[in-house]
C-alpha positions as CSV (number, residue, x, y, z in Angstrom):
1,X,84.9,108.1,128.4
2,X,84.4,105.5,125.4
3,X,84.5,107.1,122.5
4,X,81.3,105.3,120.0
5,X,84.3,104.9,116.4
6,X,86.9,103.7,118.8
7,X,84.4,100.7,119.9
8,X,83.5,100.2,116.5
9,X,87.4,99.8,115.5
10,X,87.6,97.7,118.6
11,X,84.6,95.2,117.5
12,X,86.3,95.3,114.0
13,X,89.6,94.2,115.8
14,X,88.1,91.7,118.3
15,X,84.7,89.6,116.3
16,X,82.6,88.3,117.9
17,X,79.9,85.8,116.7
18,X,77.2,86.3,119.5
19,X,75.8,89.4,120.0
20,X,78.5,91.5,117.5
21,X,75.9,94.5,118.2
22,X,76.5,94.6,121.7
23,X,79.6,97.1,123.4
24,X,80.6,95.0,126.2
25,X,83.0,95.9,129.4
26,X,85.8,94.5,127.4
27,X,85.2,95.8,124.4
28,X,85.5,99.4,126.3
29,X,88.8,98.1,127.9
30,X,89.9,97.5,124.5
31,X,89.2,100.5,123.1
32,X,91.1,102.5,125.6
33,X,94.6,100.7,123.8
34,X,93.6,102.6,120.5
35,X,95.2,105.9,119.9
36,X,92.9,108.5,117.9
37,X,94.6,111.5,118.9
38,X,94.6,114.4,116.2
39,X,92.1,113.0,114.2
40,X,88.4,114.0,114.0
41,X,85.0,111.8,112.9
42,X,84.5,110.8,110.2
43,X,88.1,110.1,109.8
44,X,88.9,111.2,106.2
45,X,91.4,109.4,104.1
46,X,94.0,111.7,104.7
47,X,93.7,111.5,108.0
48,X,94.3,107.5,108.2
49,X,98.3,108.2,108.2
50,X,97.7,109.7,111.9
51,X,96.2,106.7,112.7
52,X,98.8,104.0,111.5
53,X,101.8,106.2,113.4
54,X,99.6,105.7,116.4
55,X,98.5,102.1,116.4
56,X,101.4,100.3,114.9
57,X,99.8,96.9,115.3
58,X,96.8,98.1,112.8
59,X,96.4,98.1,108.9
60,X,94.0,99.4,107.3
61,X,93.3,98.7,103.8
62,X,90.6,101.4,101.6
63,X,88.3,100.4,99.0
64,X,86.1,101.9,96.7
65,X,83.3,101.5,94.2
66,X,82.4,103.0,91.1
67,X,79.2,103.5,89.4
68,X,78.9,99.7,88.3
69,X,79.8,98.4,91.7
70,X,83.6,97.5,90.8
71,X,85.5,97.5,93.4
72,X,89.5,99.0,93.3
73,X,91.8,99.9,95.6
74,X,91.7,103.7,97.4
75,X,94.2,103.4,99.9
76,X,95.9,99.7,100.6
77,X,98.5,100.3,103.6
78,X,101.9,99.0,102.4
79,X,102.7,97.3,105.9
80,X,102.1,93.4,105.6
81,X,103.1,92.2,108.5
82,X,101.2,94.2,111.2
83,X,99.3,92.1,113.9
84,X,95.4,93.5,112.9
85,X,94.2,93.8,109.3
86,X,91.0,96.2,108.9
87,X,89.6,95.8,105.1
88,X,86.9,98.8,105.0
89,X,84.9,99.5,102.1
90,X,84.0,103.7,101.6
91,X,80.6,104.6,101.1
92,X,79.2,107.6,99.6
93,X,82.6,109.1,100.9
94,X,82.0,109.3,104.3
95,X,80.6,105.7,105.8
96,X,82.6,102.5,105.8
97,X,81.7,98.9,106.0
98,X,83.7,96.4,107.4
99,X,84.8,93.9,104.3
100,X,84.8,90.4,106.5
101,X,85.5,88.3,103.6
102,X,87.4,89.2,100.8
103,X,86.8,86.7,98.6
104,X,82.8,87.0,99.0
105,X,83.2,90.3,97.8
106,X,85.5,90.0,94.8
107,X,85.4,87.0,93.3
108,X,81.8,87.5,91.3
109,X,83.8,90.4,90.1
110,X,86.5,88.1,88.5
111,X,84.9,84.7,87.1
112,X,81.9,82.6,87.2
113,X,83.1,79.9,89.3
114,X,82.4,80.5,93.2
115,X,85.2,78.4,94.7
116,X,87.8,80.6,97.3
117,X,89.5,83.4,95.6
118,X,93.0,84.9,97.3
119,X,93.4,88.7,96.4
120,X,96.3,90.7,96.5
121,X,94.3,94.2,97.8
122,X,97.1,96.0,95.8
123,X,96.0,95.1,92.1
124,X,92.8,93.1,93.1
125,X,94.5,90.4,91.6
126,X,93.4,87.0,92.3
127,X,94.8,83.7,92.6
128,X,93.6,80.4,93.8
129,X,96.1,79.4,96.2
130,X,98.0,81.5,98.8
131,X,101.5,79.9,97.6
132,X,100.9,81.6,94.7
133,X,99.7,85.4,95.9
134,X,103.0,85.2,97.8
135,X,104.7,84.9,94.5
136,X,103.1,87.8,93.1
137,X,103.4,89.9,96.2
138,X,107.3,90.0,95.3
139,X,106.2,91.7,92.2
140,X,103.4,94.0,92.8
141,X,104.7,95.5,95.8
142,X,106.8,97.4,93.4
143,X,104.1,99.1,91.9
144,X,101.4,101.4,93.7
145,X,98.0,101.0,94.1
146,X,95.9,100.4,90.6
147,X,92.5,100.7,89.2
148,X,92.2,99.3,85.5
149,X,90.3,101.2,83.1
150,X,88.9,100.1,79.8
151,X,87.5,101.6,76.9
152,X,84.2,101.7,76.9
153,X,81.8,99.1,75.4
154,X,81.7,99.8,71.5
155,X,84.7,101.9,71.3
156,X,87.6,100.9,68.4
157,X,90.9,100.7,69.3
Protein backbone atom coordinates (compact mmCIF):
# COMPACT_ATOMS: atom_id res chain seq x y z
CA UNK A 1 0.00 0.00 0.00
CA UNK A 2 1.24 3.66 -1.18
CA UNK A 3 1.13 5.76 1.48
CA UNK A 4 -0.47 9.53 -0.25
CA UNK A 5 2.96 11.89 2.02
CA UNK A 6 5.42 9.29 0.91
CA UNK A 7 4.36 9.99 -2.93
CA UNK A 8 4.38 13.48 -2.27
CA UNK A 9 8.09 13.29 -0.80
CA UNK A 10 8.72 10.98 -3.75
CA UNK A 11 7.47 13.77 -6.50
CA UNK A 12 9.45 16.30 -4.35
CA UNK A 13 12.59 13.98 -4.85
CA UNK A 14 11.95 12.92 -8.56
CA UNK A 15 10.24 16.47 -10.65
CA UNK A 16 8.73 16.10 -13.19
CA UNK A 17 7.73 18.77 -15.72
CA UNK A 18 4.70 16.97 -17.45
CA UNK A 19 1.89 16.06 -15.52
CA UNK A 20 3.74 16.87 -11.82
CA UNK A 21 -0.03 16.14 -10.46
CA UNK A 22 -0.13 12.77 -11.60
CA UNK A 23 1.19 9.47 -9.10
CA UNK A 24 2.60 7.27 -11.61
CA UNK A 25 3.77 3.36 -11.33
CA UNK A 26 7.11 4.65 -10.72
CA UNK A 27 6.56 7.18 -8.57
CA UNK A 28 4.83 4.33 -6.30
CA UNK A 29 8.04 2.13 -6.79
CA UNK A 30 9.88 5.05 -5.53
CA UNK A 31 8.12 5.60 -2.70
CA UNK A 32 8.49 2.16 -1.38
CA UNK A 33 12.63 3.15 -0.86
CA UNK A 34 11.52 5.95 1.71
CA UNK A 35 11.45 4.97 5.33
CA UNK A 36 8.63 6.73 7.45
CA UNK A 37 8.60 4.37 10.23
CA UNK A 38 7.71 5.96 13.77
CA UNK A 39 6.44 8.97 12.50
CA UNK A 40 2.79 10.09 12.09
CA UNK A 41 1.04 12.77 9.47
CA UNK A 42 1.48 15.70 9.50
CA UNK A 43 5.01 15.04 10.36
CA UNK A 44 5.85 17.69 13.06
CA UNK A 45 9.10 19.30 13.35
CA UNK A 46 10.31 17.28 15.99
CA UNK A 47 9.62 14.45 14.31
CA UNK A 48 11.89 15.29 11.11
CA UNK A 49 15.06 13.75 13.07
CA UNK A 50 13.27 10.18 12.64
CA UNK A 51 13.18 10.82 9.23
CA UNK A 52 16.91 11.92 8.40
CA UNK A 53 18.21 8.57 10.60
CA UNK A 54 15.97 6.75 8.18
CA UNK A 55 16.63 8.13 4.71
CA UNK A 56 20.26 9.09 4.89
CA UNK A 57 20.31 10.27 1.22
CA UNK A 58 17.57 13.12 2.27
CA UNK A 59 17.90 16.76 3.73
CA UNK A 60 15.48 18.60 4.58
CA UNK A 61 15.75 22.22 5.14
CA UNK A 62 12.54 24.22 7.33
CA UNK A 63 11.44 27.58 6.73
CA UNK A 64 9.17 29.93 8.17
CA UNK A 65 7.33 33.24 7.85
CA UNK A 66 6.37 35.82 10.08
CA UNK A 67 3.57 38.27 10.06
CA UNK A 68 5.24 40.49 7.15
CA UNK A 69 6.04 37.49 5.05
CA UNK A 70 9.93 37.29 6.01
CA UNK A 71 11.19 34.41 5.66
CA UNK A 72 13.95 32.71 8.35
CA UNK A 73 15.27 29.60 8.98
CA UNK A 74 13.13 26.93 11.40
CA UNK A 75 15.06 24.01 11.02
CA UNK A 76 18.13 23.91 8.21
CA UNK A 77 19.61 20.15 8.39
CA UNK A 78 23.38 20.57 9.08
CA UNK A 79 24.23 17.65 6.41
CA UNK A 80 25.58 19.25 3.11
CA UNK A 81 26.49 16.73 1.33
CA UNK A 82 23.47 14.29 1.19
CA UNK A 83 22.31 13.12 -2.36
CA UNK A 84 18.39 14.85 -2.22
CA UNK A 85 17.83 18.36 -0.85
CA UNK A 86 14.02 19.13 0.14
CA UNK A 87 13.59 23.07 0.86
CA UNK A 88 9.91 23.09 2.44
CA UNK A 89 8.33 26.23 3.49
CA UNK A 90 5.66 25.69 6.93
CA UNK A 91 2.40 27.00 6.65
CA UNK A 92 0.03 27.87 9.34
CA UNK A 93 2.16 25.14 11.25
CA UNK A 94 0.92 22.18 9.81
CA UNK A 95 1.11 22.36 5.70
CA UNK A 96 4.34 22.74 3.73
CA UNK A 97 5.12 23.92 0.28
CA UNK A 98 7.74 22.77 -1.65
CA UNK A 99 10.37 25.95 -2.10
CA UNK A 100 11.59 24.96 -6.00
CA UNK A 101 13.62 28.03 -6.28
CA UNK A 102 15.32 29.61 -3.68
CA UNK A 103 16.36 32.53 -5.15
CA UNK A 104 12.67 33.38 -6.48
CA UNK A 105 11.68 33.29 -3.06
CA UNK A 106 14.30 35.37 -1.24
CA UNK A 107 15.88 37.69 -3.25
CA UNK A 108 12.81 40.50 -3.29
CA UNK A 109 13.48 40.00 0.37
CA UNK A 110 17.17 41.25 0.09
CA UNK A 111 17.49 44.08 -2.80
CA UNK A 112 15.84 45.58 -5.66
CA UNK A 113 17.80 44.12 -8.35
CA UNK A 114 16.21 40.67 -9.73
CA UNK A 115 19.32 38.98 -11.07
CA UNK A 116 20.19 35.20 -9.31
CA UNK A 117 20.69 35.37 -5.69
CA UNK A 118 22.84 32.19 -3.88
CA UNK A 119 21.62 31.73 -0.23
CA UNK A 120 23.24 30.11 2.51
CA UNK A 121 19.69 28.59 4.23
CA UNK A 122 21.63 28.95 7.50
CA UNK A 123 21.65 32.82 7.89
CA UNK A 124 19.60 33.61 4.64
CA UNK A 125 22.58 35.24 3.62
CA UNK A 126 23.01 35.92 0.09
CA UNK A 127 25.72 36.20 -2.35
CA UNK A 128 26.00 36.53 -6.02
CA UNK A 129 28.21 33.77 -6.91
CA UNK A 130 28.53 30.23 -5.59
CA UNK A 131 32.53 30.69 -5.15
CA UNK A 132 31.66 32.99 -2.76
CA UNK A 133 28.72 31.16 -0.54
CA UNK A 134 31.32 28.48 -0.28
CA UNK A 135 33.50 30.90 1.42
CA UNK A 136 31.02 31.84 3.92
CA UNK A 137 29.86 28.31 4.51
CA UNK A 138 33.34 27.84 6.28
CA UNK A 139 32.19 30.46 8.60
CA UNK A 140 28.50 30.12 9.33
CA UNK A 141 28.50 26.63 9.82
CA UNK A 142 29.87 27.49 13.09
CA UNK A 143 27.00 29.22 14.27
CA UNK A 144 23.30 27.77 14.44
CA UNK A 145 20.44 28.68 12.79
CA UNK A 146 19.45 32.67 12.88
CA UNK A 147 16.56 34.99 12.49
CA UNK A 148 17.54 38.82 12.75
CA UNK A 149 15.45 40.99 14.61
CA UNK A 150 15.25 44.69 14.54
CA UNK A 151 13.78 47.34 16.51
CA UNK A 152 10.92 48.40 15.40
CA UNK A 153 10.17 51.30 12.95
CA UNK A 154 10.46 54.62 15.18
CA UNK A 155 12.18 53.20 18.03
CA UNK A 156 15.63 55.08 19.43
CA UNK A 157 18.42 53.34 20.09
Amino acid sequence: MVRCKGVFLSMLLNPVTDNPERITKQLKEQTETLNFKNISFPVKLKDIDKFKKHNPTISTHFLGHDDENKIYPLRISNIDERLHEVNLLLLEDKHYVLIRNMSRLLTSQKTKHTEKRHFYLTCLNSFTTEKVLKQHNEYCQKNGVVKITLPKKGTIL
